[in-house]
C-alpha positions in Angstrom: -23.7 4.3 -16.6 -20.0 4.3 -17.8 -18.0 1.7 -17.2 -14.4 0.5 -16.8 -12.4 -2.2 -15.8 -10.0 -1.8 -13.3 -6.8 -4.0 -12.6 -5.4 -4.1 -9.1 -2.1 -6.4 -9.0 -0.8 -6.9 -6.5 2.4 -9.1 -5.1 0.5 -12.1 -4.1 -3.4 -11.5 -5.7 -4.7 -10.0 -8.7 -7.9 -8.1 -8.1 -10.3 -7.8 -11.9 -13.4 -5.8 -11.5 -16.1 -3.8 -13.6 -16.5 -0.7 -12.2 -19.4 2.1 -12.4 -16.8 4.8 -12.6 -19.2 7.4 -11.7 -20.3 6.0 -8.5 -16.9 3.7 -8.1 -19.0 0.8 -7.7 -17.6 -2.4 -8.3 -19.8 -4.4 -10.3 -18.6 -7.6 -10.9 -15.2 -8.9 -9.4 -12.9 -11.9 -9.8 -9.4 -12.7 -7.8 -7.0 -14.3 -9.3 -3.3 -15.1 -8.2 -1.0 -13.0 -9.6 2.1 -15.3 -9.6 0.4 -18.7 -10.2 3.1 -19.5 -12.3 7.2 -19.8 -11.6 7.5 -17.5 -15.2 6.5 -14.1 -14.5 5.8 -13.3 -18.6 3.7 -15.8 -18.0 2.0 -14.8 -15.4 1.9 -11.7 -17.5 -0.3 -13.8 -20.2 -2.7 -14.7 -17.7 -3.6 -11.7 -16.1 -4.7 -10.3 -19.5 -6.5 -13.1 -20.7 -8.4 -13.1 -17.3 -9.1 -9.4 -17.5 -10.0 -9.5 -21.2 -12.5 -12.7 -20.3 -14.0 -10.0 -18.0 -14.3 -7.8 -21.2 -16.2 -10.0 -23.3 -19.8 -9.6 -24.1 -19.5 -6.0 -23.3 -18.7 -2.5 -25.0 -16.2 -1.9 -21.8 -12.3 -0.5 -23.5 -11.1 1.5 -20.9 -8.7 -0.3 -18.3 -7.0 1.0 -16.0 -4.3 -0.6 -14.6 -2.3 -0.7 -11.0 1.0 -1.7 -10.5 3.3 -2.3 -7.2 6.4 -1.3 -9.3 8.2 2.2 -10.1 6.6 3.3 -13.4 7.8 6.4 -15.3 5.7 9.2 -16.8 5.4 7.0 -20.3 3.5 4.4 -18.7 6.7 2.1 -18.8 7.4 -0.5 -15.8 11.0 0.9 -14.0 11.8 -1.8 -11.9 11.1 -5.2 -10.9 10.5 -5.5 -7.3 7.5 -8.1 -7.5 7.7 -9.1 -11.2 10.1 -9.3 -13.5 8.8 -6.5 -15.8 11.3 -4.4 -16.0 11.1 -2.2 -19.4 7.6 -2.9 -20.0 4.7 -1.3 -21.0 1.7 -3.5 -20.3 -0.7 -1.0 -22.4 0.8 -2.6 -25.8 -0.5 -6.0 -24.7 -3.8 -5.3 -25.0 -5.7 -5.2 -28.3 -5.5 -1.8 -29.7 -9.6 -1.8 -29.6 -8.9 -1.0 -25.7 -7.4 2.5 -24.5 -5.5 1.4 -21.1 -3.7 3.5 -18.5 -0.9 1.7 -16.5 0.4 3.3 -13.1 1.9 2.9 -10.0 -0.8 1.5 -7.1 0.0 3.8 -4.5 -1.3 6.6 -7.4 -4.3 4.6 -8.6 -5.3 4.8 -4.6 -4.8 8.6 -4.8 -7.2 9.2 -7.9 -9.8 6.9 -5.9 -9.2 8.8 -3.1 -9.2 11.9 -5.0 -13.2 11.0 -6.6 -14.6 9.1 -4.3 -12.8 9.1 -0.6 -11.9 12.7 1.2 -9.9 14.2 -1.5 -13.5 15.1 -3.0 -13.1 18.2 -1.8 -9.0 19.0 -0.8 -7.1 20.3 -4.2 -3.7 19.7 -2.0 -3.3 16.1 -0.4 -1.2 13.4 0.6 -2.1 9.1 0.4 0.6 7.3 2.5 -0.1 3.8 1.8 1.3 1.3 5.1 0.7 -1.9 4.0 3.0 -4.4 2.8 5.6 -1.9 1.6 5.4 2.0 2.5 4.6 4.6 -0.3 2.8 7.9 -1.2 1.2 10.2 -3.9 0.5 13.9 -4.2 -2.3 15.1 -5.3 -2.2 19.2 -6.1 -3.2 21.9 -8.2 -5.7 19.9 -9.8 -3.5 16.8 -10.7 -1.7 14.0 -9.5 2.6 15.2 -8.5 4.4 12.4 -10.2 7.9 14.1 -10.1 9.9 14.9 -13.3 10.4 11.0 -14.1 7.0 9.5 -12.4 8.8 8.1 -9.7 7.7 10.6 -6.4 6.3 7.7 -4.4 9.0 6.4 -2.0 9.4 8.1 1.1 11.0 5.1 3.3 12.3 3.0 0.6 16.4 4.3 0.2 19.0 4.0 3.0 18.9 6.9 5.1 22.9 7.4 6.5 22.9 9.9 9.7 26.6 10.7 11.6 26.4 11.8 15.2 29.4 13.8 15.8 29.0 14.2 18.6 29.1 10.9 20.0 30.7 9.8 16.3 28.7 6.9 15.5 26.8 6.6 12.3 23.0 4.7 11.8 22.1 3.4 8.1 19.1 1.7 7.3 16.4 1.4 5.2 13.3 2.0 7.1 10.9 -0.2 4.5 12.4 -3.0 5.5 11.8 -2.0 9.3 9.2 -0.6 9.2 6.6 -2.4 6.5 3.4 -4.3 6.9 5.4 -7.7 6.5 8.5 -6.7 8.9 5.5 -5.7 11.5 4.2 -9.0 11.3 7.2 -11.3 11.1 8.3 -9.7 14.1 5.0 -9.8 16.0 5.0 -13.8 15.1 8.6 -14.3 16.7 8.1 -12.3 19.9 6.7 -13.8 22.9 6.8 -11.2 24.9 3.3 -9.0 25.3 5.6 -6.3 26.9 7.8 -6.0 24.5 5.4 -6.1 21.8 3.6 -3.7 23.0 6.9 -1.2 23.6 7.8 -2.5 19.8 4.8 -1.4 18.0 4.8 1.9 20.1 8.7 2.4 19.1 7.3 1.4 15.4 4.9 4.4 15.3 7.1 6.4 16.7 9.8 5.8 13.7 7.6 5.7 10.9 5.6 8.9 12.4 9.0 10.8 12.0 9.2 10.0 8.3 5.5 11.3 7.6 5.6 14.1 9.8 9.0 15.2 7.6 7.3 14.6 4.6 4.4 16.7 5.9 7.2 19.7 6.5 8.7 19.2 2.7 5.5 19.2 1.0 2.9 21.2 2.9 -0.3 19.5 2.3 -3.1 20.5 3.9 -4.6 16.8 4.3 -3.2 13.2 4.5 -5.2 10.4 4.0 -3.8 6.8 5.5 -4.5 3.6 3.5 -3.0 0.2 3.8 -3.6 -2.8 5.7 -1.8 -2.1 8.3 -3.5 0.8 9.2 -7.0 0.0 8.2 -6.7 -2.9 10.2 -5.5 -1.8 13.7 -7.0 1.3 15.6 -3.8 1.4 18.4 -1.5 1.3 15.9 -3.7 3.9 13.7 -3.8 5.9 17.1 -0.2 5.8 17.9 0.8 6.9 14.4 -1.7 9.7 14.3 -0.4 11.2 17.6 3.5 10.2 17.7 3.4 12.1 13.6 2.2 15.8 14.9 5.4 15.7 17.4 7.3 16.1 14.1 5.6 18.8 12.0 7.8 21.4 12.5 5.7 24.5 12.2 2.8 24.9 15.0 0.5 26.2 12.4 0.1 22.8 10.5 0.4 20.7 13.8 -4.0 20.6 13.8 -3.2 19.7 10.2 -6.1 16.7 9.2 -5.1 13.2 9.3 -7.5 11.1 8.3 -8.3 7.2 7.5 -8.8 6.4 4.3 -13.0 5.8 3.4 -11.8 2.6 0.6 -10.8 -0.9 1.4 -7.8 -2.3 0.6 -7.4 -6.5 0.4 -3.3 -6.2 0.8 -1.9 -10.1 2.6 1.0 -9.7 4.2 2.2 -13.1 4.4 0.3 -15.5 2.8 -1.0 -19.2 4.0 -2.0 -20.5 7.7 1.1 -22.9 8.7 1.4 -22.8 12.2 5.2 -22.8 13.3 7.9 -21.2 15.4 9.0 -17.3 14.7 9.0 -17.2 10.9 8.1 -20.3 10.1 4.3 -19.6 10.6 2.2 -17.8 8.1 -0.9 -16.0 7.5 -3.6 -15.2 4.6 -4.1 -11.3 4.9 -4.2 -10.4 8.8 -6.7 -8.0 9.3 -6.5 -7.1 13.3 -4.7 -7.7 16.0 -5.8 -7.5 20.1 -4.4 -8.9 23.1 -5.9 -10.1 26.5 -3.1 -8.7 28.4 -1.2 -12.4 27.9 -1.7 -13.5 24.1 -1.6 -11.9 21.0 -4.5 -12.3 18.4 -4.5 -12.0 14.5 -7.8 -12.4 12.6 -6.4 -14.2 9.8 -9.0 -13.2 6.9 -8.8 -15.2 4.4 -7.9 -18.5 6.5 -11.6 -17.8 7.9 -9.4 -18.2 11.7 -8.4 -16.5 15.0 -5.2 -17.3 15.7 -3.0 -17.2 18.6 0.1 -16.1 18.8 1.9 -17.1 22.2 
């Protein structure tokens, strides 16, 4: 049995594991918070030590590490959108004893994908991650497409600017910030309206099934594979997405292209804590599903262990 550890952080919780890499296993596990302190160096500190605790008393040194940040083809952290790591390369924290492997999440879900999900058997495929943000990774001839710097991940996270002659009006947005995990929920939690959140998350779909079916026509893959929370967790909205995304692949031949849900778990919160409030103000520990009984809305709020009603 060959083992590893793996290191999934992630904006809110750290996920540690040993893992039987041949079987992808997970062997032993521990959670840990990834910013439990207010200093993100030392927040840092205390992911390794946890994951090097985990290390102890065995002959594991591989780890491979996952990262919700931009990081280049040198293994170096290129941004610092959840942790000020900006310039970093967490590999040359580690004893030299341990070889360790640092990249991007949405990549480390592709290679899982790749060995153990349904890219066991496609050589050309695509992992769109909706979860709390929105990302991707290509996986073809035989490797993992990182793009010339290591940064071919975003497909919704830069402002998109379209004119209108016609009727001379211009739109700009960002459609990560519209269209993400946590934008979905903060605006489910504000609305009252069962109508109108069902026409929202049908119009939601809709918009983020334009941007996938486009990257469909620039790449040609011949699968995707869907991961995140906010598709794992919610079959209408998975259904709606699949369906609204083939009215935008252009050519009719890859229409019956294969869009599949991805076989591996994810444990992505969206907004974290159970404080019951107005819009906003009220907050969840990882929302796994939502239904409706034609008057209320209902989130299974995981990790608070509750159903709660949103009215």
């Amino acid at each position: 049995m060959t083992k590893i550890i793996g290191v999934d952080i992630g904006g809110t919780k750290t996920s540690i594991g040993i893992v039987d890499i041949k079987s992808g296993k997970i062997l032993k596990k521990i959670s840990i918070p990834s910013k439990k302190n207010a200093n993100d160096k030392k927040n840092l500190d205390f992911i390794i030590s946890q994951t090097l605790s985990l290390a102890k008393n065995t002959s594991i040194k591989k780890i491979g590490i996952g990262v919700p940040e931009l990081i280049n083809n040198k293994g170096i952290i290129r941004g610092a959108y959840n942790f000020k790591w900006h310039n970093k390369n967490l590999a040359q924290y580690f004893p030299k004893s341990f070889l360790v492997k640092v990249d991007s999440d949405v990549r480390c879900h592709l290679r899982a994908e790749k060995f153990y999900g349904h890219g066991k058997k496609n050589n050309n495929f695509i992992y769109v991650n909706i979860g709390t943000g929105l990302s991707y990774s290509h996986y073809k001839n035989n490797r993992i497409y990182s793009g010339a710097n290591g940064f071919a991940i975003h497909f919704a996270s830069s402002n998109i600017s379209l004119f209108d002659p016609k009727n001379e009006k211009k739109v700009s947005l960002t459609p990560e910030d519209l269209y993400s995990g946590k934008a979905i929920m903060q605006y489910l939690i504000k609305t009252k309206s069962t109508k109108k959140k069902s026409k929202y998350l049908n119009n939601i779909s809709e918009s983020l099934a334009s941007l996938i079916g486009n990257l469909i026509n620039s790449v040609d893959p011949g699968l995707i594979v869907l991961g995140g929370g906010v598709v794992l967790n919610n079959s209408e909205f998975r259904k709606l997405l699949i369906r609204h995304t083939r009215k935008f692949i252009f050519c009719d031949d890859v229409k019956s292209i294969k869009i599949l849900l991805s076989k591996l778990k994810v444990e992505e919160p969206v907004i974290i804590s159970s404080t019951d409030g107005v819009g906003t103000s009220a907050s969840f520990k990882n929302p796994t599903g939502i239904t409706t009984d034609g008057t209320s809305l209902y989130v299974a709020d995981q990790y608070n262990h509750k159903i709660r009603k949103i009215e």
